[in-house]
Kinemage of the C-alpha trace (Angstrom):
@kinemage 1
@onewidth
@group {chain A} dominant
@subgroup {mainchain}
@vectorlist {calphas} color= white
{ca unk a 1} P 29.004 -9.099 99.188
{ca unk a 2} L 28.199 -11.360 95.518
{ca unk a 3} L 24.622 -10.303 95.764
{ca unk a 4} L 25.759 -6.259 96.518
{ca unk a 5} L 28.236 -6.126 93.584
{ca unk a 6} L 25.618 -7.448 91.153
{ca unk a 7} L 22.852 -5.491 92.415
{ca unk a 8} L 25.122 -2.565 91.526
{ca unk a 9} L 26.453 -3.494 88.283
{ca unk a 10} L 22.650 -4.949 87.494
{ca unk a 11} L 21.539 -0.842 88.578
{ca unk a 12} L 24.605 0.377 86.853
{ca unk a 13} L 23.721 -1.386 83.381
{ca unk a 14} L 20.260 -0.139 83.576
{ca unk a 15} L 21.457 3.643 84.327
{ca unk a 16} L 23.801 3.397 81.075
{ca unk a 17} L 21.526 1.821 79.039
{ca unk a 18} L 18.656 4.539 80.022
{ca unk a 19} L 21.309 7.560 79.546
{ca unk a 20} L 22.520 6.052 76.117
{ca unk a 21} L 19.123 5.980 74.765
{ca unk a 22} L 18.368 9.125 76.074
{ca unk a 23} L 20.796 10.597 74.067
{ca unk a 24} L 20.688 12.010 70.844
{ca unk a 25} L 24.122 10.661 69.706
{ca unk a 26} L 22.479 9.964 66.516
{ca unk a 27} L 20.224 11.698 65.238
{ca unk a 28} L 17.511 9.054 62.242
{ca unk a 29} L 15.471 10.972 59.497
{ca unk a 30} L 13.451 9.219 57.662
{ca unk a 31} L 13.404 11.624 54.508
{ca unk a 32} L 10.621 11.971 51.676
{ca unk a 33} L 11.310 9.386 49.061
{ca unk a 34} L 14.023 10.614 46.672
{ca unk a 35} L 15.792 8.933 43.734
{ca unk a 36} L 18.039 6.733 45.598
{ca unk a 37} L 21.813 7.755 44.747
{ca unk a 38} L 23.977 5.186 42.706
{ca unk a 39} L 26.769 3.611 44.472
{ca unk a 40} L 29.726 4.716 42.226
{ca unk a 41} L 31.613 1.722 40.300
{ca unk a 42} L 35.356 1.719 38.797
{ca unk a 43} L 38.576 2.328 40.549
{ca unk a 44} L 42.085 4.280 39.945
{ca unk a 45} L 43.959 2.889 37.348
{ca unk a 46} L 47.087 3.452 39.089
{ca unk a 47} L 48.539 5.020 42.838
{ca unk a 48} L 48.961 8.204 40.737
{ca unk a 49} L 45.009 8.577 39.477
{ca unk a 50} L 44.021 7.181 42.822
{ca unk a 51} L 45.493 10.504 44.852
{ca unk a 52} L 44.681 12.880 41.477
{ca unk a 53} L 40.849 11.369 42.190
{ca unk a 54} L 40.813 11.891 45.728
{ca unk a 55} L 42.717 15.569 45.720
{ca unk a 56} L 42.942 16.779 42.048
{ca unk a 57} L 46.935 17.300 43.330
{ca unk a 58} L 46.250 20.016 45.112
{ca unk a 59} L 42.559 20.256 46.706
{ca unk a 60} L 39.252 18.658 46.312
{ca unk a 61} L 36.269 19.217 48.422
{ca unk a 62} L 33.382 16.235 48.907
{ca unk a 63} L 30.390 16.926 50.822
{ca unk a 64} L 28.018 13.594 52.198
{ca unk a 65} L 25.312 12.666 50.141
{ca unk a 66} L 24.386 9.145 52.355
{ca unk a 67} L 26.059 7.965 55.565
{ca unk a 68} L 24.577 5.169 56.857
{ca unk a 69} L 26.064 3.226 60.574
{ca unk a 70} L 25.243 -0.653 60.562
{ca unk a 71} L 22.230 -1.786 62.166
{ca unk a 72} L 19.811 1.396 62.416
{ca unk a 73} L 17.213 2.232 59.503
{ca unk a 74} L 17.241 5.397 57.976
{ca unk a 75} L 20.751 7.305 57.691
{ca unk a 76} L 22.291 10.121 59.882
{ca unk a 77} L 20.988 13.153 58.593
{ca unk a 78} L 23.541 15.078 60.598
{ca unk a 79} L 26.068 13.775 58.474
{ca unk a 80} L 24.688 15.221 55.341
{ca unk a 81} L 26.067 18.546 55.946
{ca unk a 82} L 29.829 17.227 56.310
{ca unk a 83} L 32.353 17.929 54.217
{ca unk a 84} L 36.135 16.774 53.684
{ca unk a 85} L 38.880 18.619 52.080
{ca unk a 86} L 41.889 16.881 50.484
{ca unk a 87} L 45.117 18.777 49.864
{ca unk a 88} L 47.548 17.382 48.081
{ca unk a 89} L 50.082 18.089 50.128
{ca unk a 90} L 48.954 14.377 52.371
{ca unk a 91} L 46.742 16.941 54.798
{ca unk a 92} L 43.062 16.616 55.133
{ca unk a 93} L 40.276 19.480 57.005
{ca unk a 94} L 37.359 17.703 57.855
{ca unk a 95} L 33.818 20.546 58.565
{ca unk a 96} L 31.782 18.716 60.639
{ca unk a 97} L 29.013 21.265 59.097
{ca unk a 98} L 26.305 23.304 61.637
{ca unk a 99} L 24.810 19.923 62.915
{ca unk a 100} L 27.084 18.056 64.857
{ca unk a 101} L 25.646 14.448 65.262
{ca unk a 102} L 27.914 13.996 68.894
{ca unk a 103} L 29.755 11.029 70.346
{ca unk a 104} L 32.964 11.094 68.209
{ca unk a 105} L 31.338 13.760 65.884
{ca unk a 106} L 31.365 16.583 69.054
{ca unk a 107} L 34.085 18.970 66.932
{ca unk a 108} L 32.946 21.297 64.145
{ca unk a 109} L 36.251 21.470 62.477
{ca unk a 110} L 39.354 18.078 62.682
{ca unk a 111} L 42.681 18.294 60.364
{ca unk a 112} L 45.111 16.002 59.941
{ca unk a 113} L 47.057 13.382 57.563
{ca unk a 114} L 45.755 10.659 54.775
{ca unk a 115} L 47.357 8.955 53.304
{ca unk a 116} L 46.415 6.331 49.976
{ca unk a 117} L 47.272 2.754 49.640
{ca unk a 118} L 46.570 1.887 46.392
{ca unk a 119} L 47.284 -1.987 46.569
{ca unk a 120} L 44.422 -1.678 49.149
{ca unk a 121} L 42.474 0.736 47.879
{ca unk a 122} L 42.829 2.523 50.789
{ca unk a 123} L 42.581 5.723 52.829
{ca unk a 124} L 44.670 6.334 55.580
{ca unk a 125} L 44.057 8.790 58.148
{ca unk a 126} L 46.161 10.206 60.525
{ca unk a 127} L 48.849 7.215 60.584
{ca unk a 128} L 50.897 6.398 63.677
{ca unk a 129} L 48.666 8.420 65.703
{ca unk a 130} L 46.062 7.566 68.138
{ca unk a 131} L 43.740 8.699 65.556
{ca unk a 132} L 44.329 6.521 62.760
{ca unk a 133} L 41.789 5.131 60.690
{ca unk a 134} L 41.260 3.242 57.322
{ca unk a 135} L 38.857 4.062 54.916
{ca unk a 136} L 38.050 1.941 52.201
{ca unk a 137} L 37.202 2.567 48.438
{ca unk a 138} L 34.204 1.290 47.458
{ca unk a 139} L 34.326 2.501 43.925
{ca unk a 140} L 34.429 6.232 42.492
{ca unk a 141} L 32.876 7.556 39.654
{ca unk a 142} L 31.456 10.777 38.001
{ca unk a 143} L 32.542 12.737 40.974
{ca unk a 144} L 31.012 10.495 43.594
{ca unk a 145} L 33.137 8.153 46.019
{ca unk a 146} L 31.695 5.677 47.719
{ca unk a 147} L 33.994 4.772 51.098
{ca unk a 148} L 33.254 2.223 54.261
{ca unk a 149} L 34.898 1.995 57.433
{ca unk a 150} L 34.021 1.197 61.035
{ca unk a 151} L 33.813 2.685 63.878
{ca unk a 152} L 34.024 2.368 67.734
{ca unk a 153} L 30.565 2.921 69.744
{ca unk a 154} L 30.431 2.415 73.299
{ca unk a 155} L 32.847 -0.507 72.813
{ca unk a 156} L 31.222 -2.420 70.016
{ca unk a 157} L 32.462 -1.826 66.463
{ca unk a 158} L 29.978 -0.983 63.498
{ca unk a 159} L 30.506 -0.828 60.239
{ca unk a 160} L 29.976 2.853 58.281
{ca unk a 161} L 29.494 3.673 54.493
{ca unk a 162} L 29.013 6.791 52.697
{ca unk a 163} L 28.943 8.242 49.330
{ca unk a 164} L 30.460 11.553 48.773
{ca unk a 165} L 30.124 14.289 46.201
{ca unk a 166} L 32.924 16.395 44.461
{ca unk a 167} L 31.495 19.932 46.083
{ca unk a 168} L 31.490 22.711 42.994
């Protein structure tokens, strides 16, 4: 019965394994050299300039310039056409853009809640839900913000980090 169950698992492993990498959950470019884009430096002075940076009060609009996911070269270029809208009101629309990269990226358009925690320089989405996550502030700067996280893939987490562009 040992050597049944771990001739299935052994054939179920190798079935997963060949479907994941079949997938195009992520989608690698490996772009024509361009200037490579500054990681912004400086923080908020205060809670008050943090959310003014973040949402001008009332709304600001960033769109991806890099997203990179821990432990793949090159960046997801389906992530360059993703945008995020903070209101100042604590609600956030998050446009997915026309290339959806899959996996947890499978909707076009998400909303929600954020919150910022100054002390930890912080972003907090969608609190007390099943949906929360924490962003972190890497530095902004000249209308770029520079934010890392992680994420959950197939159980194993990996770290994310993008810089983001105040959209005109």
């Amino acid at each position: 019965m040992t050597s049944n169950f771990n001739y299935l698992y052994t054939s179920f492993i190798i079935a997963a394994i060949t479907l994941i990498s079949a997938c195009d959950l992520v989608e690698l470019d490996s772009p024509a050299p361009q200037d490579a884009i500054p990681s912004p430096v400086g923080f908020p002075d205060n809670a008050e300039a943090f959310i003014t940076a973040i949402s001008s009060n009332e709304r600001q609009e960033w769109q991806a310039l890099t997203f990179n996911l821990e432990g793949l070269d090159g960046f997801q270029n389906c992530r360059l056409d993703d945008t995020f809208v903070f209101f100042g009101n604590g609600t956030y629309r998050y446009d997915g853009g026309e290339v959806l990269c899959g996996g947890a990226d499978d909707e076009r358009i998400k909303t929600g809640t954020w919150k910022a925690d100054f002390d930890n320089l912080q972003i907090i989405f969608d609190e007390t839900t099943d949906l929360e996550s924490i962003a972190r502030l890497i530095g902004i700067q000249d209308n770029h913000m520079e934010l890392a996280s992680t994420v959950d893939i197939f159980g194993q987490t990996l770290a994310i980090q993008g810089i983001y562009e105040i959209k005109e």
